[in-house]
N, C-alpha and C positions, 0 to 999 in steps of 0.2 A: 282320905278318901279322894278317887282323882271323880273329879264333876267334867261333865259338859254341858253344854247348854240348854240341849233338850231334855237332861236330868235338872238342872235350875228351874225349868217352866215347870217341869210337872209336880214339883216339891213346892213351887209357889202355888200352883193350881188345888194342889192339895186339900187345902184349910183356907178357908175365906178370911181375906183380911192380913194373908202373909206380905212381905216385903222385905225388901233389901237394904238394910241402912249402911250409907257410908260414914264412916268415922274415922279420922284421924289416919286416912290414907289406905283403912282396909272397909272389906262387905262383908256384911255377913247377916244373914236371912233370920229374919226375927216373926214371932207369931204376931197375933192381931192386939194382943195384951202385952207385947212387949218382950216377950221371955224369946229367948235364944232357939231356935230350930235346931233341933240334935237328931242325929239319925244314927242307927245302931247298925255296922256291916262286919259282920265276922267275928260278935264279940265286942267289938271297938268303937267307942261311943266316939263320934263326930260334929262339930258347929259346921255349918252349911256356910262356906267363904270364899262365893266365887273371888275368881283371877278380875281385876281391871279391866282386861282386852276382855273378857268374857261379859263382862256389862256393857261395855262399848259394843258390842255384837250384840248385846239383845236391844242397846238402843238404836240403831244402824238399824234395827229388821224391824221396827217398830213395835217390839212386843212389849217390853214397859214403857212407863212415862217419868218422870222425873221432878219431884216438889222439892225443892230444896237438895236434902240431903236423903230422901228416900225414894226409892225405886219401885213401882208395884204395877203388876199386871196390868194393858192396855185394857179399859172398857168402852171398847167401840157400841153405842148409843143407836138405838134401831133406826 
């Protein structure tokens, strides 16, 4: 599945609690309990695994934030 960035935010925006974990040099978008984000296109079941430069562009734009090794949606504070 090819992703771009504005499909990233709104697969994270999705379900409360999603995120991005880095491991071992790859991403891939995990629910709130941990289990793996799959999405179904054409038949053909998918792990949600942005590119590298494609997290570096969501943290450049300031739309996640970054705890260690996990990536999750900006919550700008009223």
């Amino acid at each position: 599945m090819m992703l771009n960035t504005s499909m990233i935010l709104d697969l994270l925006r999705e379900s409360p609690g999603r995120y991005i974990l880095h491991s071992m040099g790859d991403y891939r978008m995990k629910e709130a309990n941990g289990d793996d984000v799959i999405v179904t296109e054409n038949g053909h079941q998918s792990f949600i695994e942005p590119a590298a430069v494609q997290i570096d562009d969501l943290m450049a734009a300031s739309h996640v934030t970054r705890d260690h090794s996990i990536y999750r949606l900006r919550v700008d504070l009223p």
